[in-house]
N, C-alpha and C positions, 0 to 999 in steps of 0.2 A: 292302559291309559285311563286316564280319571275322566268320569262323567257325573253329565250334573246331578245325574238322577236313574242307577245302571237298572232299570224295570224293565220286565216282559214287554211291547207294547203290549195294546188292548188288538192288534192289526197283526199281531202275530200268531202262528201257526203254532200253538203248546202243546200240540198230542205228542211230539217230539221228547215230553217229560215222560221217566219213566210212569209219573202219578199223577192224573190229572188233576186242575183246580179249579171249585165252585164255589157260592157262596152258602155264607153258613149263619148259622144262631136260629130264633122259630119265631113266628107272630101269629096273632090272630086278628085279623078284621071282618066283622059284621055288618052287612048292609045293615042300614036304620031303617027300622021297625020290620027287618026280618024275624022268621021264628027259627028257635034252635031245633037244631036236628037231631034227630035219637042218635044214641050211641048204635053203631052196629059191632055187636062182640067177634072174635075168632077171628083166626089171618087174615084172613080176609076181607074184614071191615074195612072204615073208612077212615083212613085218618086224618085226612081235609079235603076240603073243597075250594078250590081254584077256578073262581067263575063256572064253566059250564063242565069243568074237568075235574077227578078225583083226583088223590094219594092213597093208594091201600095200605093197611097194614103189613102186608109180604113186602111190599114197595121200602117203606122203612127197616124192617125188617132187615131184608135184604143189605141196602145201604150201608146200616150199619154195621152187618158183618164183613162190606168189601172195605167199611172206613177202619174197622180193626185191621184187618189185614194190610192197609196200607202203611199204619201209621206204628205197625210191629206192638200194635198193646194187645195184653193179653186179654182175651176174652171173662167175663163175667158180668155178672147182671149188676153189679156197680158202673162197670163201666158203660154198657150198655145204656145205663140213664144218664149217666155225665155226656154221651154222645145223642142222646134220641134229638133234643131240639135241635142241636145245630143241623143233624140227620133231614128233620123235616121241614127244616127255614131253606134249608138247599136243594130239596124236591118240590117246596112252594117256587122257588124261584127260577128252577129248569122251566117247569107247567108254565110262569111266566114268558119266558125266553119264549118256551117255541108256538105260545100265541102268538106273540108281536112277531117271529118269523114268520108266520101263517098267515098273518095279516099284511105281510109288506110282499108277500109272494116267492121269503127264500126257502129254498131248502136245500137239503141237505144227500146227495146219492149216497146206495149200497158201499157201493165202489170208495169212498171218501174215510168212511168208518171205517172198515176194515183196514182200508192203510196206514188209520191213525194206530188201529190198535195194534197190527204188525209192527209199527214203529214202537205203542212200549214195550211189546215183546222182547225186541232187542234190545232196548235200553236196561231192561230186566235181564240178557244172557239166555234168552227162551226163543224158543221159536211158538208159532199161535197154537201148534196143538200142546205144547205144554203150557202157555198161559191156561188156557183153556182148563187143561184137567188142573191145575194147581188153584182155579175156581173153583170148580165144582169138587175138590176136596173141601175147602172152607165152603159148600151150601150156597154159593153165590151164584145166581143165574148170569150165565155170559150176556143175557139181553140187561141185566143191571148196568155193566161195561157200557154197551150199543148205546145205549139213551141219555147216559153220563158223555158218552163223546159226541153224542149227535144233538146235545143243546147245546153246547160249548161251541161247535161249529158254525150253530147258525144262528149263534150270538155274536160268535165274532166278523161272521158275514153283511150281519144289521150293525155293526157299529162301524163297520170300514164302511157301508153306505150313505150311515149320518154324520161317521168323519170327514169323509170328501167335503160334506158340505158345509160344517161347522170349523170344524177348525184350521184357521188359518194364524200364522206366528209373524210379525213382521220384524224388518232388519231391525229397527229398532229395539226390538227384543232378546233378540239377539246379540246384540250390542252390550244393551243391559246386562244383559248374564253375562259376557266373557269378561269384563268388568268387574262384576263380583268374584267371577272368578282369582282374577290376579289379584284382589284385597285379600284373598284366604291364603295366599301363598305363603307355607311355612307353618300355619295353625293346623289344630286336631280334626282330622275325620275318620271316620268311624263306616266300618264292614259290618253293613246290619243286615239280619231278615226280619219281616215284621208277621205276625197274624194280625190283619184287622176287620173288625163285625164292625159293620156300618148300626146306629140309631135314626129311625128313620122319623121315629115322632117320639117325644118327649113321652108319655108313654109306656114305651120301649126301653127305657132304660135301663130297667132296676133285671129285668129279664137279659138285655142282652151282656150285662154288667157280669150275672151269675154264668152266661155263658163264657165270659171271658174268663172269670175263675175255672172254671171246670176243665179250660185246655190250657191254664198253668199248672192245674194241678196235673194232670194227663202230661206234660212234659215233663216233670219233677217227679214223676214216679216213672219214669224213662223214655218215653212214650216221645218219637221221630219229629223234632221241629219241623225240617222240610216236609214230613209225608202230611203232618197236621195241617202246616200252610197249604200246599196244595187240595185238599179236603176242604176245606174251613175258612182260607181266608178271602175277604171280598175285596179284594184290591189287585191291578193289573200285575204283580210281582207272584202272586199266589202260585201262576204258572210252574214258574223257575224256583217253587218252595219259599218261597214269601221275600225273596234277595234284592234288597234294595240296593245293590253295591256300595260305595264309597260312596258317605254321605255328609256334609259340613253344616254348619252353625247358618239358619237361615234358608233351609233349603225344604226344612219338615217344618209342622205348629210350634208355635211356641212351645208347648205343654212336650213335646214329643225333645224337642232341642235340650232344655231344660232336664228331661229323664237322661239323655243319652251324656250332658258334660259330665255325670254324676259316676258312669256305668262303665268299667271295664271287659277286656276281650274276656268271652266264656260269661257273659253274666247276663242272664233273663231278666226282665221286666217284670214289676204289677201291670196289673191292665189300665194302661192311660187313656182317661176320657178327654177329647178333642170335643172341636163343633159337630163333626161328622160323626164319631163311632169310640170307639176302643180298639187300641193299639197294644199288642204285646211284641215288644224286640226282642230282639237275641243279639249281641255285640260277639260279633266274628274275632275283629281285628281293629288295628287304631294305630296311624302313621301321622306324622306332617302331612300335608296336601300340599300336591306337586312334585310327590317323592313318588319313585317304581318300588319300594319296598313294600317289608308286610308294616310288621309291629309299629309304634314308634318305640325309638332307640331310647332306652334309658341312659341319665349320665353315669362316665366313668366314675365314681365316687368310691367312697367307703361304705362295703353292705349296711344297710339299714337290720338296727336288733331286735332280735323276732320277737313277734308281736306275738303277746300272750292268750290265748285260746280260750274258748267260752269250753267248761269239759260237760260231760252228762254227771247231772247229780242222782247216781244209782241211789242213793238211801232215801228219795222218793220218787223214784220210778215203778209205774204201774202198769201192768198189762193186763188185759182179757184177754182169757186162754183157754183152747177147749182139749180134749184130749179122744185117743180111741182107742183099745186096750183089748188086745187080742191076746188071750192067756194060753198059755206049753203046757201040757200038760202031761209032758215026759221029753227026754233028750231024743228022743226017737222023732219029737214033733218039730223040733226046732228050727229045722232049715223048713220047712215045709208052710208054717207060721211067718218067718222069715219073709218068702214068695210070696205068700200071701197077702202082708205088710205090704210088700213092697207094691202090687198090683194096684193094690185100692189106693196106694200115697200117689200112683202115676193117676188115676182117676178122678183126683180132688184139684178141681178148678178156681175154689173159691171157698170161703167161712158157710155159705151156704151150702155149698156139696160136703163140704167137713161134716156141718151137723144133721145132714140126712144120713151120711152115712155110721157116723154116732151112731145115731137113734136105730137106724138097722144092726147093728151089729147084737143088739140082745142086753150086752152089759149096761148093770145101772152103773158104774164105776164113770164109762163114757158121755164125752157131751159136755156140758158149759162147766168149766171151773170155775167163774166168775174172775172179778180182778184181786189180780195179787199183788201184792208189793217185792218187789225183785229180790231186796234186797234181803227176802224171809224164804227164799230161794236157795238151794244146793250152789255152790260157785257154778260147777258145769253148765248148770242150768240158766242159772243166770247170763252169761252169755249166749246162751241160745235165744231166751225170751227176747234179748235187748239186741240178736245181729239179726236172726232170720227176716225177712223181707214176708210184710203182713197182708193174709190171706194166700200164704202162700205153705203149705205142709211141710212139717219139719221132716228130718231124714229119718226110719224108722230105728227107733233108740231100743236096743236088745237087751234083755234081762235074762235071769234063767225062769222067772215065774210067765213071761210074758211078753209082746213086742208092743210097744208103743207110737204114739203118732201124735204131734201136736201142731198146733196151729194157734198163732197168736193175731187178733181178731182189732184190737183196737191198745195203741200205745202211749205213754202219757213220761217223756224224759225231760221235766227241767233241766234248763241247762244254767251252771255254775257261771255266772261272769268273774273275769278279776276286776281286781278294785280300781277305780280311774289312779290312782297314783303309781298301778302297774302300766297303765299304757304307755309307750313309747310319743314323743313330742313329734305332733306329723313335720317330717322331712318337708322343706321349702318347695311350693311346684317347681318342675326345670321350667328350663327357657325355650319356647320352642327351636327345633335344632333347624339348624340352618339348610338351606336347599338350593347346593349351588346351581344344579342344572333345573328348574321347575319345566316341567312335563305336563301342558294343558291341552285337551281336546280343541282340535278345531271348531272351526262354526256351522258345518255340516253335521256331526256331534251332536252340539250344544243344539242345533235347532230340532234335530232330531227327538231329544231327549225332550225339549218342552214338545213337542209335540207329543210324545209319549207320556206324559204325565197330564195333558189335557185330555187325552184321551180315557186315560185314566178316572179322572174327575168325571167326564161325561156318561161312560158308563155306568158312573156308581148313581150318579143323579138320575138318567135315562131308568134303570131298573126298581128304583126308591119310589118315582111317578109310577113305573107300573105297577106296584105296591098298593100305593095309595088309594088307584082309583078303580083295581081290580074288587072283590069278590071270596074275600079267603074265611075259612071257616072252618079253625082245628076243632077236631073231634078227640082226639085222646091226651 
């Protein structure tokens, strides 16, 4: 059934997600006319201050290797900086959480965490002592888990406290929306998930702007929309992996409405600035409203003719490429060489484990090619430069002189357009298809749902104020 608005509440119980969700991006605010504080180097530094409370360095650290693991991207010190801010805007803002819980008197039992975290075990196929060692393989202390679930808890403790007493929806409102509702019957809505970083002060922009970039890029190089939203995004849906369910014309910002008539199923977003923050969608699905279906139904027509391809212009495609050149020095050595290849290619994580291990291997031969143009490339090769997936070691390629290993570092493929008089004339929009049965949520529903989305809203403001008039002071 169709809702106005299908979000986690902010009153709901999310440890039930296989991955839980916090908020994300970084800041720094300075009392006036405090002094800056020394850097303290090694794990163990500081890497802010949260009123009378740290962030260590292992603390991030840490984070950041359970946020790899959640969100299935592969480990390297590129991505490790793509993810540090958001890493440390989400450990500033637990430190906040379990102040104001400390202050209002809630907490949080033994007994409460471990049932949350029994619960993702299962939702993972594990029982807790395999979560458990499947941590401490990836370096991640199970007390990382503990603290990630026990301010999430006794946030959502303190906002069902300030709910009861803040939000209240009257019939009238109620009214309103089911009304809107029945105007929409039969037009487009759209199965989104969203990741959204709140801006908290003008300020913040241009920072949490690059944060938004850094987890489109981090998804477009394969990297889990749902495990990112739960990680990262600061909105009550984060929970259930950012799933705003079935959503219509009038229900999100303008600026957000406007991205979505544009955007088909399967298609991510830039990062859209609102009043609040930056929003990145992902477009699930897209039916009529008031229809039990998925898709909307295209008409029966005559196939539309295919639309002409932008192609890669190899004759100037360029790559940086490094290489590493282990020489035979008889048939005797060859499988042996072989092994060896192959050991050191399973041990390369990144362009930077490539060229350490370059520079160890002895040969001047190894180590940076620089950029070459593909097209001055062997054929073979040149499909390898232009398909391998970058920072990532090629297969060990066998010679009789030698085995080889390469890695392509940075890639540069114009793409060919055809000419506007190849493209096809856009096909006329259909009509939307008609809905003979429409199927709308009742008013216990609908009320629910605005409730759930004020909640929503309250929380992100509640947490922004404690922002503002806390004490925060990144160090690294």
């Amino acid at each position: 059934m169709s809702s106005l608005r299908a979000v986690r509440s902010a009153f709901a119980v999310a440890t039930a997600c296989a991955l839980l969700a916090l908020p994300a991006a970084a800041q720094s605010n300075k009392a006036p006319g405090s002094a800056a504080a020394p850097r303290v180097p090694g794990a163990e530094g500081i890497a802010a201050v949260v009123n009378d409370e740290v962030v260590s360095v292992s603390d991030v650290n840490a984070r950041i290797r359970m946020a790899l693991l959640n969100a299935g991207a592969a480990e390297s010190q590129e991505t490790r900086q793509r993810l540090a801010p958001q890493v440390l805007r989400l450990l500033i803002d637990e430190r906040l959480q379990m102040q104001e819980a400390k202050r209002q008197g809630v907490s949080v039992s033994a007994s409460e965490i471990d049932d949350a975290i029994k619960r993702i075990a299962e939702q993972n196929r594990m029982n807790r002592g395999q979560l458990d060692e499947m941590l401490k393989r990836q370096n991640v202390p199970v007390s990382t888990l503990k603290d990630q679930i026990k301010a999430l808890l006794a946030w959502q403790k303190v906002m069902q406290r300030r709910g009861r007493q803040e939000i209240v929806v009257g019939e009238d409102e109620v009214d309103a929306a089911m009304e809107r509702l029945k105007a929409n019957i039969g037009k487009p809505e759209y199965l989104v998930a969203e990741i959204f970083l709140a801006v908290d002060t003008p300020d913040q922009d241009d920072e949490v702007r690059r944060n938004a970039d850094r987890l489109v890029e981090e998804v477009k190089r394969g990297g889990n929309f749902s495990a990112l939203a739960r990680q990262f995004s600061q909105s009550a849906g984060a929970a259930s992996g950012g799933d705003l369910g079935w959503v219509r014309t009038g229900e999100l910002s303008a600026e957000v409405d406007k991205a979505l008539s544009g955007m088909r199923a399967g298609q991510l977003s830039a990062p859209i600035r609102t009043a609040t923050g930056y929003h990145i969608l992902l477009v699930r699905g897209q039916r009529p409203f008031g229809s039990s279906g998925g898709e909307m139904p295209m008409p029966a027509a005559q196939p539309a003719a295919p639309r002409p391809q932008a192609r890669p212009d190899v004759a100037k495609a360029t790559v940086n490429m490094k290489q590493i050149i282990i020489p035979i020095e008889s048939k005797e050595q060859a499988k042996a060489v072989k092994e060896q290849a192959e050991k050191l290619r399973k041990s390369i994580k990144s362009c930077g484990d490539f060229q350490a291990r370059a520079k160890d291997s002895g040969m001047p031969e190894s180590g940076d090619m620089g950029t070459m143009r593909v097209k001055d490339m062997a054929p073979g090769l040149q499909n390898l430069a232009l398909g391998i997936p970058l920072g990532q070691p090629s297969p060990v390629l066998m010679s009789q002189a030698a085995a080889v290993i390469l890695i392509v570092c940075k890639r540069d493929v114009p793409m060919i357009q055809p000419p506007p008089e190849a493209q096809p004339k856009p096909a006329p929009a259909p009509a939307p298809a008609p809905v003979k049965e429409a199927k709308l949520p009742g008013r216990d529903e609908v009320e629910r749902d605005l409730i759930n989305e004020r909640a929503d809203l309250l929380s992100r403001r509640y947490l922004r104020d404690l922002r503002r008039t806390a004490f925060i002071e990144v160090r690294i």
